[in-house]
N, C-alpha and C positions, 0 to 999 in steps of 0.2 A: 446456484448462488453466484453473484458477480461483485467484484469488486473494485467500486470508482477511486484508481488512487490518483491524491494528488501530491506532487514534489512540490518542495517552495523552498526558497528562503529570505530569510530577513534582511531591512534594507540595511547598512552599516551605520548607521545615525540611529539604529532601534538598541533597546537594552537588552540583553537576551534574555534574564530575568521574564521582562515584562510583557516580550513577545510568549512568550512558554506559558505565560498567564492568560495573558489572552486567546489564546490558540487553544488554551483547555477549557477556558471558559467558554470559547464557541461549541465546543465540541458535548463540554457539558449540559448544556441548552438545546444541543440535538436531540444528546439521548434523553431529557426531562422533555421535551413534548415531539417524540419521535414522530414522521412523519411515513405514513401509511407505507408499508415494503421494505422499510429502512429495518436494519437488525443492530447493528453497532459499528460502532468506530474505533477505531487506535490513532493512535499518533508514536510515531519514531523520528526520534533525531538519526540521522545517518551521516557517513561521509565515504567518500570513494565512490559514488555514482557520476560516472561521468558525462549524465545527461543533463545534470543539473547540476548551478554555482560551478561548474570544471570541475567538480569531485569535492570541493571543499564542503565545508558542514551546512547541511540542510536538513530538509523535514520532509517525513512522507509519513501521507495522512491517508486512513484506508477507510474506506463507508461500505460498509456492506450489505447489500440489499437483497429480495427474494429474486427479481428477474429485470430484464430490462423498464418495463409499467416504472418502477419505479426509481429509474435516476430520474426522470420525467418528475416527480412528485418531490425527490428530494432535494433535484436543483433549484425548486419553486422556492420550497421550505426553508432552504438555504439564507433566505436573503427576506423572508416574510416578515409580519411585525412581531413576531414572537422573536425571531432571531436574529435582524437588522443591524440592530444598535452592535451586536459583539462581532458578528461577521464581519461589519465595515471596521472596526479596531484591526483586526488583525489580518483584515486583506491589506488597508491601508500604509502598517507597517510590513507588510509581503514587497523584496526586492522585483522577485519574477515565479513564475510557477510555471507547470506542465501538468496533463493529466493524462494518464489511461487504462484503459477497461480490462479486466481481468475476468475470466472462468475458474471457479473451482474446479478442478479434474479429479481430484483425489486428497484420501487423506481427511484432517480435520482444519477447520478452518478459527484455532482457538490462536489467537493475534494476542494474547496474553503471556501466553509462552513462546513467542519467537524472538530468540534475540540473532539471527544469520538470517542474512538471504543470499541465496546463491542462484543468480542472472545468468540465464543462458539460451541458446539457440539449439534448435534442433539439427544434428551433423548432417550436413548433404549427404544424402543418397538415401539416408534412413528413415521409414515409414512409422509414422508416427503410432501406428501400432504396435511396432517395437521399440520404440520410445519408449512409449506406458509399460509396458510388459518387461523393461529392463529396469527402469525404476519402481517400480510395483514394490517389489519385497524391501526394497531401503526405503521408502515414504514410510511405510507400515512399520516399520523396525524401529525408525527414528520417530515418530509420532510428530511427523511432519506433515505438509500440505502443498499440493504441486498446484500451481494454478498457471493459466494460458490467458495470452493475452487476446483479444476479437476484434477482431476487425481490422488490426493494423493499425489501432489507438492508440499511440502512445510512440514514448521514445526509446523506450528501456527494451530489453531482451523478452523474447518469446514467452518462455518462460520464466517463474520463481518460485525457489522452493523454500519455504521458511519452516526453521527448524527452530529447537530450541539448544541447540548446539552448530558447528560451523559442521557442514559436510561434504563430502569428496562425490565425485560426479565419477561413473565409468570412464577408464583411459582413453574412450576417441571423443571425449565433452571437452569443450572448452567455457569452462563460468566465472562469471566474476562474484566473489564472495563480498557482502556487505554485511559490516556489522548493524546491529541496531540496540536501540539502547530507548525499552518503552520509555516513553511520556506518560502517556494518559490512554484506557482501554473503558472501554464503556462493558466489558463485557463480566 
């Protein structure tokens, strides 16, 4: 499973009301005529990402799909006549955005119950086999989901592990913890 996230935020001239309407209205128009690989979507308001807005308040929007086939099919879908008219609402009031690619590694991938994400790198020296194998037994405990980013897409940290509580990384991690505060969950 992979996950297209996108950061954004609104332009200052937008209502935030009205953005948070439109942004679920698109998203609700996804999941009503889903497009073939697609599974669901979330949206979180967030702040302290410093990859976007300087950390001030913005949005991260997750599309989850079966495999690569389909970001292909969903960026099509994205902007088709079924979903044109509300895409362009709230890209148009969109200040700026980022996007990038995520792997499911572990865990479950339920975006409904995450309100923490804890961003982070993998420590120099350490072999990503002992990575997995040292967060293994905390994903499982917390009914969490560790996901890697591919490809070097994006701006954000390696990894994220999205909990449904904030959690602590082994003494030689260093993460940055984001709250999040669901919007809207297709799931």
């Amino acid at each position: 499973m992979l996950a297209y996230i996108f950061w954004h935020y609104r332009s200052p001239h937008v209502d935030k009301n009205t953005y948070h309407e439109r942004l679920i209205d698109f998203h609700q128009t996804l999941q009503t005529h889903k497009p073939g690989g697609f599974l669901y979507s979330a949206v979180f308001q967030i702040a302290g990402a410093p990859w976007i807005a300087d950390g001030a308040e913005a949005y991260e929007d997750w599309y989850l799909v079966e495999n690569s086939a389909a970001l292909d099919v969903l960026n099509e879908a994205a902007v088709d006549a079924q979903r044109k008219s509300v895409h362009d609402l709230v890209a148009h009031d969109a200040a700026k955005g980022a996007g990038g690619l995520y792997r499911l590694h572990s865990g479950k991938d339920d975006l409904a119950r995450a309100r923490a994400a804890l961003w982070f790198a993998k420590p120099a020296g350490m072999s990503y086999e002992t990575l997995y194998s040292m967060l293994a037994p905390q994903v499982r405990q917390a009914g969490a989901a560790l996901w890697r980013r591919q490809m070097v897409l994006g701006p954000a940290h390696e990894f994220c592990w999205h909990s449904p509580e904030n959690s602590l990384l082994p003494e030689n991690f260093t993460g940055l913890q984001v709250p999040l505060a669901l919007l809207w969950c297709g799931r």
